[in-house]
Steps between C-alpha positions, in 0.01 A plus 500: 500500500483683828625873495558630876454871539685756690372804618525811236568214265481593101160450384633553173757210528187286628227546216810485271581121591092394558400671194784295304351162688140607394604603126676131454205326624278631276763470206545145604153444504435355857616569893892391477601731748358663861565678729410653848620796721630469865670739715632467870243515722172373214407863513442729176829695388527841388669569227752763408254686328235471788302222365384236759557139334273216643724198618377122505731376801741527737863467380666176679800270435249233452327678206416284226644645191767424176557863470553813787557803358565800724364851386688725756521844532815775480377685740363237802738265714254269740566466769399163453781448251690222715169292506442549149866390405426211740228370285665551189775304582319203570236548230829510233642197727169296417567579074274802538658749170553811629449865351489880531320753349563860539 
């Protein structure tokens, strides 16, 4: 799973969904699901609530992933939305499932 992350995003929305990935792991007993962070440019993001989040790439259309969510933000529009939308489209094009969070 691959969660992009926008500027001012919800840091609460984030640790929500990784924290639920991490608890079922350990439930389950072994490493069933994983995850990384990426955001436009491969940079660290800050968060709403002013924490910096280490990424682990660059977002792309040729990603490899099964899952994208995107953890936006109310209160930030990129101006890199258009390139972002871009890549989504052909990401959900090439079976990618695609989600929000906050």
């Amino acid at each position: 799973m691959t969660f992009l992350l926008i500027e001012r995003f919800s840091a609460m929305c984030l640790m929500s969904a990784v924290e639920s990935l991490r608890g079922a792991n350990h439930v389950m007993g072994g490493e069933f699901f994983q995850w990384r962070m990426v955001s436009h440019n491969g940079e660290k993001v800050p968060a709403s609530n002013g924490m910096t989040i280490d990424v682990q790439d660059k977002f792309s259309s040729d990603i490899q992933t099964d899952y994208m969510f995107v953890v936006a933000s109310h209160e930030f529009d990129p101006p890199y939305r258009a390139k972002l939308s871009s890549h989504l489209v052909q990401l959900a094009r090439n079976g990618v499932r695609m989600g929000g969070l906050s």
